[in-house]
N, C-alpha and C positions, 0 to 999 in steps of 0.2 A: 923378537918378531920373526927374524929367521929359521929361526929353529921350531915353532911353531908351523910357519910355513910349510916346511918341509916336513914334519910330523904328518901336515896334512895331506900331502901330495901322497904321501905315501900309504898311509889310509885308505886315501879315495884307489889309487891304483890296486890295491891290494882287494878292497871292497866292491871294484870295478868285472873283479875277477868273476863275481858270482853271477850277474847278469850273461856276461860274454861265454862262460864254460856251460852254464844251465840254459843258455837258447844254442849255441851250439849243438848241443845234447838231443833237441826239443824237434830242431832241423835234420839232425842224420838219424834219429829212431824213431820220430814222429811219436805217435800219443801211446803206441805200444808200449816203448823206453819207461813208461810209467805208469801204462795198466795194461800188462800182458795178455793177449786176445781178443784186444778192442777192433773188429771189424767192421767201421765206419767210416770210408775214406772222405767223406766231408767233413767227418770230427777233424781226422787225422790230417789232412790240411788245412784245415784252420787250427788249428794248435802249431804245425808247423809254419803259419805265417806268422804268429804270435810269437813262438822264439824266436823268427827272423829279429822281429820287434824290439826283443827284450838285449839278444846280441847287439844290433843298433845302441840302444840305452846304453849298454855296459862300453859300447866303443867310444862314445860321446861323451859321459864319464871320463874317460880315459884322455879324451881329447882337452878337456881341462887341468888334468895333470900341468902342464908343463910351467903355465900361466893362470896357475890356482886362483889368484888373488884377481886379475881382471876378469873371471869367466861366470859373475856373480849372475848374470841375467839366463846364461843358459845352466848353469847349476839350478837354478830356480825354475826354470821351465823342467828341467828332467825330473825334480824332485816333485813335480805336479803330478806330473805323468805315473811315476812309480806310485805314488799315493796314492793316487786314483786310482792303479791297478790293487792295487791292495784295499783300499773299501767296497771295491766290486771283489775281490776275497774274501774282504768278513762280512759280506751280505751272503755269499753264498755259504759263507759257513752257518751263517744267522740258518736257510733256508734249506739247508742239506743236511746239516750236522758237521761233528769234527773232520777232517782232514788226515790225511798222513801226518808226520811232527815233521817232516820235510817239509809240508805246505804249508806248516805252522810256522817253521823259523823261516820260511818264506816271508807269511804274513810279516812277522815282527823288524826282518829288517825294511820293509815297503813300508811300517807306518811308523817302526821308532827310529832304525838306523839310521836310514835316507834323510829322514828332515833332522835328525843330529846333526850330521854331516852338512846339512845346508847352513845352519845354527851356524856351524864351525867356521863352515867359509866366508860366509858373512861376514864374521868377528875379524877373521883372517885380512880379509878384504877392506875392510874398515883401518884395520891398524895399518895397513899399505897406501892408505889412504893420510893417515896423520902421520907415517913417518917422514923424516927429513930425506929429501934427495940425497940419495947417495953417487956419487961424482963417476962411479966404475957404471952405473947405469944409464949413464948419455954416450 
């Protein structure tokens, strides 16, 4: 159980990673960083309040690290949020066409990775739940 645990903390921080470096990104080059000559500064600020967002997510994430196993109810809320940004992804992929492959391993970690990861800590959480008190934990 421990070593699962900890398999997953480290997952999740590592997988934390991509939200936090790709809205940081999103925040200091705004919508340019990703389609060079876009002069729409209402795009360009709403895109860059969105990677606010997304940095948020990946810090929040991260903020479950330490206490993987009791963080079941806000792992499950962030793993809403990112899903949901990712069906309004494949709707617009539905009504635009393909994407970059960047937007695309976007897509797939917002609708497979995320709720793996939730799957995971679930199970994680559960088994923290049936083990026996361990005595170095009071």
């Amino acid at each position: 159980m421990m070593n699962e645990r900890r398999a997953l903390q480290r997952v999740v921080a590592v997988a934390a990673l991509i939200p936090v470096t790709a809205g940081l990104y999103g925040v200091l080059f705004g919508v340019n960083g990703i389609a060079g000559g876009v002069e729409n500064v209402s795009a360009d600020s709403h895109f860059r309040y969105l990677s606010g967002l997304l940095t948020g997510i990946g810090l929040l994430f991260w903020s479950c690290v330490p206490d993987i196993a009791g963080k079941t109810r806000l792992f499950r809320f962030l793993t809403l949020v990112v899903v949901l940004g990712g069906l309004a992804r494949l709707l617009g992929l539905y009504l635009t066409g393909l994407p970059s492959l960047t937007m695309l391993a976007a897509l797939g970690v917002e609708l497979f990775l995320t709720p793996l990861l939730c799957l995971w800590q679930a199970r994680v959480a559960g088994l923290a739940e049936d083990a026996p008190l361990d005595p170095r934990d009071v």
